[in-house]
N, C-alpha and C positions, 0 to 999 in steps of 0.2 A: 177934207182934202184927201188927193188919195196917197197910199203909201206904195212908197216901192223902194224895193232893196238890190244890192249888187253885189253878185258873188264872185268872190276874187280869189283866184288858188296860183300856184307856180307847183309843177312836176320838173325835176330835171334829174338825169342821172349823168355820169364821168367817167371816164375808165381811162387808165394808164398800162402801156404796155413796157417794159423795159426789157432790151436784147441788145445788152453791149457790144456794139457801141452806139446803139441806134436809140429809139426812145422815140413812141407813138402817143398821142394822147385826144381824145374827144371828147366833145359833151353835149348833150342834147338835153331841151328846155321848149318846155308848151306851158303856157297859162293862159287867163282871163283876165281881163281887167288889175292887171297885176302894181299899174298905177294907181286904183284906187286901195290899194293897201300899201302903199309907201314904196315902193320900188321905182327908181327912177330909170324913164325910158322913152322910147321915140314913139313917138303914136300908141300907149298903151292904155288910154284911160277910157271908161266907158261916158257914152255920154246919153243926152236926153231927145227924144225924136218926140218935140209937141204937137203933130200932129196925130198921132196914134196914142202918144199919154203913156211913152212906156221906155223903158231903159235898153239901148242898143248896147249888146255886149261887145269888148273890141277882145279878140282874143291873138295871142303873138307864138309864132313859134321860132327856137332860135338856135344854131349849133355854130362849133368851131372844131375844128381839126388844127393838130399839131404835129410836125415835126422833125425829129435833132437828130444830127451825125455828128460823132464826136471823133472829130480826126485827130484827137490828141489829146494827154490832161492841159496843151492849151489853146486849143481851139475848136470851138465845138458849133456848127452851122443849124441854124432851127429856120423852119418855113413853117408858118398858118394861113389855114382860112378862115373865116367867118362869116354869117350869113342871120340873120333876122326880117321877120315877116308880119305885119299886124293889118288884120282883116276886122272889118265891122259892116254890118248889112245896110249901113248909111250912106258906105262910101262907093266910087263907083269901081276902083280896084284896091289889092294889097298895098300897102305902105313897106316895099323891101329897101332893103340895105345890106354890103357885103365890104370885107377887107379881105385884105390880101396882104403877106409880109414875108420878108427873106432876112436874116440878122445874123452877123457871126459874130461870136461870144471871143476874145482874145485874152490869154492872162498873159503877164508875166511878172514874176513874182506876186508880188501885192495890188499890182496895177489892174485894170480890165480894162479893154476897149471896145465896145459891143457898135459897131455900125448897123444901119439898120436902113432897108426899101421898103415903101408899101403903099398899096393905093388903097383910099377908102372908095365906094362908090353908093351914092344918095341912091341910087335906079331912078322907078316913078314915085310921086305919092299920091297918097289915095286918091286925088282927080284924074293921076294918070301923065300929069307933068313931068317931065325928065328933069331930075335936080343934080344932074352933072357929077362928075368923081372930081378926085385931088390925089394928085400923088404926092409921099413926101420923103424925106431923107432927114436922116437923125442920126446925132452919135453921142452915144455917153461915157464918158469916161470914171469910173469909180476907183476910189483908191480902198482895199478892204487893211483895217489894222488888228 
């Protein structure tokens, strides 16, 4: 039989910037077949192309931006983005996906109330299908003791 093997790595770096009352933060992340080493994800796993008898690499690249204005020790406003990408010589395009978010943080006293907007959006996938976004709204209420 013949053998063949899959090489799977993740690079990513982060940085935070803090300038009170503001507060920047991003991250960038490139790998390989980052599924076939236990990382769960959207279209990350490499796969098999029988007719050629050889291992298609799916490789993903993926970032987020963040960030918070702090109009007060109690209230303090953060927005992100996010964005991932996984490409393989199988498919006929990239497999993207993106978020979007606006949230404001509230205390008072022990209490928080953090509302939150955001849409996700599917884009295409690798056929090149439009898998539609969803927008959603969410609120958490946390009591800290």
């Amino acid at each position: 039989g013949d053998d063949a093997s899959v090489l799977s790595y993740l690079l990513a770096v982060t940085g935070q910037i803090d300038m009170d009352p503001m507060m920047l933060k991003a991250h960038l992340n490139f790998g390989s077949n980052t599924g076939n080493m236990g990382i769960k994800g959207h279209s990350n796993i490499a796969s098999w192309d029988i007719a050629k008898n050889e291992v298609n690499s799916t490789s993903s690249l993926g970032f987020f931006l963040e960030g918070a204005y702090k109009m007060s020790d109690a209230m303090t406003l953060d927005a992100g983005l996010g964005y991932a990408s996984s490409s393989n010589d199988a498919w006929d395009e990239s497999d993207g996906r993106m978020g979007l978010y606006v949230q404001a943080k509230m205390k008072i006293s022990h209490l928080q109330l953090i509302p939150e907007f955001g849409i996700i959006n599917e884009m295409e996938d690798a056929s090149g299908n439009k898998e539609g976004s969803m927008p959603y709204f969410g609120t958490q209420l946390r009591v800290d003791f």
